[in-house]
Phi, psi and omega in degrees: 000180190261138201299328164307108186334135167286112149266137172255343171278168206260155187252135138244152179239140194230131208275158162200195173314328178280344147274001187256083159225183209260290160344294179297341209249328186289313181303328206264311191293343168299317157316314164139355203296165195254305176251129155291092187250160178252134160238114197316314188304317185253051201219131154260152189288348155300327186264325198307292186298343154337279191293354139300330185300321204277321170298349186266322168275343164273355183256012153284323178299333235250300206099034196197100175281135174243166171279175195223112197226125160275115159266080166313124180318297202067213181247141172233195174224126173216174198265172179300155131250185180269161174283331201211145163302164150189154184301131161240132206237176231269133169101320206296156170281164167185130206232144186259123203246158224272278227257190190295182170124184169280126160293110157298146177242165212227104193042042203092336183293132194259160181200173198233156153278169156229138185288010172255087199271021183252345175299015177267357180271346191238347183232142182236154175327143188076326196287144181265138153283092168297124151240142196094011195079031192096344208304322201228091212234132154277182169221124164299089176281326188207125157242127241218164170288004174252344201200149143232131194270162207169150184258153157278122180254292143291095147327183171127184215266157201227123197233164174301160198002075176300174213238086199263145183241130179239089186293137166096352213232134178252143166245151184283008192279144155324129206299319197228137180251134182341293190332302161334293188298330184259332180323303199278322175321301194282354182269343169312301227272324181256038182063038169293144183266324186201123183264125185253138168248119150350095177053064188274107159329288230204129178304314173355300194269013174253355170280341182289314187265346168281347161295323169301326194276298172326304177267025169225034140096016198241156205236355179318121113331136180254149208226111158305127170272082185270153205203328190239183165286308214290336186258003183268299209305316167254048199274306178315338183248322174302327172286318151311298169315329160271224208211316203179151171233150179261126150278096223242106184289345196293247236282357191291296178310325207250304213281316184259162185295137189278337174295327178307294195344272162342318161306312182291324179310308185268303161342314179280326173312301209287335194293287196325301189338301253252317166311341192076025184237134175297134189239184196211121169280106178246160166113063186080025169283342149215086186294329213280337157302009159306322210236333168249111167335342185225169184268155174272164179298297195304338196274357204275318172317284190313314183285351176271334204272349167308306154323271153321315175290006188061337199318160162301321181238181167196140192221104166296137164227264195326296185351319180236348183270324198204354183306162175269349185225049183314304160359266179320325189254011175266320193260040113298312182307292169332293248250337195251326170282325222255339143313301204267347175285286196339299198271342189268141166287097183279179188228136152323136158280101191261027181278326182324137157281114166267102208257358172224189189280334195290355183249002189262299184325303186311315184269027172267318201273340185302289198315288168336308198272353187251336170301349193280138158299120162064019186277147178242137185250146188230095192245167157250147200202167193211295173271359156080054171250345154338274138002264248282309189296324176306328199257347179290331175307341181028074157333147172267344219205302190278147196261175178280093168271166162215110193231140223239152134229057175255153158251331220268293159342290199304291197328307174308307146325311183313325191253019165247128172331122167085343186303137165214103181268149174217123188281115170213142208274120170299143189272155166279329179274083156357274184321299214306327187285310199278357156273330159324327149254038198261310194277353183293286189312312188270344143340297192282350204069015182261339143235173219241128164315133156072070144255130150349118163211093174287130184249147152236136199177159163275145164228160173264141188241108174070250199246346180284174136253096172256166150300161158174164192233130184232130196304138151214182166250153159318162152258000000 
């Protein structure tokens, strides 16, 4: 095998102003990262097609390609703005006011608008109001079609559009926002692989954004975002309904008791698993590197226990967006999987239901291939379901080649555990493919003459085509 550690977990990064050059970006596919994601909420579409433009030309400079994923915003809640932050301090009165107009003030009281003027339909007395990543939490005393009066139970200071979260509380906004609808229009026209949608409820709203998709003619995968309880509560039919799921710990953190968080976290992993679907750990996996060159331990932990759990991804977002070290923080990422894949004792995923023979066959070729000193699966795929059941199968030992000539396929791929996909235009004579890519791999180094390879592939028998899984050595 190739002398250089096999990762199998997948990198994603998120682009922003400290990353969007051709340079910077060339450093980082160089780097190993997998996924490109846009996040919508700070994106407009002139920089959106931009940083693609840059992204197409640094991976022609690299020789690397990523996948490309749009984080549709969705519906959120956020405060008015301000002219000046101001303090709120505990016990203080406070009123968040529904429609447009001069914010009145009501005996001293001070208050903000919100761009949601139906919230007076979803929340009732007692219930709490986060603002601010939590930062800032009321209680609802009173409501009104104008106003909700609210107490401060934790102070602090309040700025313009804030970010608000009402844990426990289902809101009525819509799945997809005008913004949304034009936000994936423009990511249809320059080729996103994959759209993660934004505060997922309900398998409802992702049939909603696949209808969307469909109908303006794009083939993207859809990546669910849990974020609130409605989506821990429906996790199991939300995980059916998609492509992958982020486990997006940030507003994920703030909606649920913060101690749970880990309990969901690994729920949501074993859910995918056991579903066959690629999960994505997102969220402060290494925030203090915004600012600092190095991780702190607990973030060197959190991405290892990521690791251990299998996910498919561990994901930068400030990290890359705005960070002083985007680099520095794909090769701290690199540098903690490829430790901790090297020393853990992995295990199979034996939750999978293997529901046909092409998929008993498939764990045949795993077993095979992990019995091998240094053996490598060598799959051809068209719909990249070969792949896809092979890395849900989590080989212990072998990586995944997958060679494709679909590109929507290649693209695709990209984000699965254990996976190293390759686009290569297919022989009408099978052997004729399969040495070509046999001669791909020891070119590139990713295998060693006379090295271990279990192959899946077709052959021809008389007039047929069958499977089959076949022992070979490199050449």
């Amino acid at each position: 095998m190739n002398s250089l550690p096999y990762r199998h977990t997948k990198i994603v990064f998120t682009i922003g102003p400290a990353t969007n050059s051709v340079k910077m970006l060339s450093d980082l596919f160089a780097s190993g990262v997998d996924v490109c994601r846009f996040n919508m909420a700070h994106a407009d579409h002139d920089w959106t097609r931009d940083a693609i433009a840059n992204i197409r030309e640094a991976s022609l400079a690299v020789g690397r390609k990523v996948a490309l994923m749009m984080d549709v915003k969705g519906p959120e809640i956020r405060t008015g703005p301000l002219d000046v932050p101001f303090e709120l301090e505990r016990d203080d009165e406070f009123d968040f006011y529904l429609h447009r107009g001069k914010e009145p003030v009501t005996k001293g009281i001070r208050g903000v608008r919100v761009n949601y003027p139906d919230l007076a339909n979803d929340v009732t007395e007692g219930d709490t109001i986060l603002v601010d990543s939590g930062l800032i939490r009321l209680r609802v005393n009173e409501v009104s079609d104008k106003k909700i009066r609210c107490v401060v139970r934790i102070g602090g200071s309040l700025g313009s559009r804030r970010h608000i979260n009402l844990p426990g509380v289902h809101v009525n906004l819509p799945a997809l926002t005008i913004k949304d609808r034009k936000d994936i229009e423009i990511g249809i026209e320059n080729g996103i692989d994959f759209f993660a949608l934004s505060f997922v409820r309900s398998p409802d709203d992702l049939d909603m954004l696949r209808r969307f998709i469909e109908e303006n003619g794009s083939t993207a995968k859809i990546i669910a975002k849990i974020e609130d309880q409605s989506a821990i509560s429906n996790l199991e039919d939300i995980v059916k309904a998609s492509d992958g799921l982020m486990v997006a710990r940030g507003d994920l953190g703030i909606e649920i008791p913060y101690e749970t968080l880990p309990l969901v976290q690994r729920r949501a992993v074993r859910t995918c698993q056991r579903l066959g679907k690629p999960v994505i750990v997102a969220t402060h996996m290494l925030e203090s590197m915004i600012h600092n060159p190095l991780p702190t331990r607990a973030e060197v932990t959190d991405i290892a226990n990521a690791v251990f759990e299998q996910a498919d991804c561990v994901m930068l977002s400030g990290e890359t967006t705005v960070g002083k070290y985007p680099v520095e923080c794909v090769n701290v990422m690199n540098r903690i999987i490829n430790s901790v894949e090297a020393q853990a004792d992995r295990k199979s995923n034996d939750s999978f239901p293997l529901k046909s023979p092409k998929a008993l066959m498939l764990k045949s070729a795993m077993i095979l291939s992990d019995e091998l000193p240094g053996c490598a699966i060598l799959v051809f795929t068209k719909s990249g379901y070969l792949a896809r059941t092979l890395s849900t199968l989590r080989p212990r030992k072998s990586p995944v080649f997958a060679f494709t000539d679909v590109p929507e396929v290649f693209q695709e791929l990209l984000i699965y555990w254990g996976v190293e996909p390759f686009l290569i235009q297919f022989d009408e004579d099978p052997e004729e493919t399969i040495q070509d890519a046999l001669s791909r791999l020891k070119s590139r180094g990713w295998v060693e003459s006379r090295a271990h390879v279990v192959v899946v592939s077709n052959v021809f028998a008389g007039s047929k085509i069958i499977d089959t899984i076949q022992y070979r050595s490199a050449p």
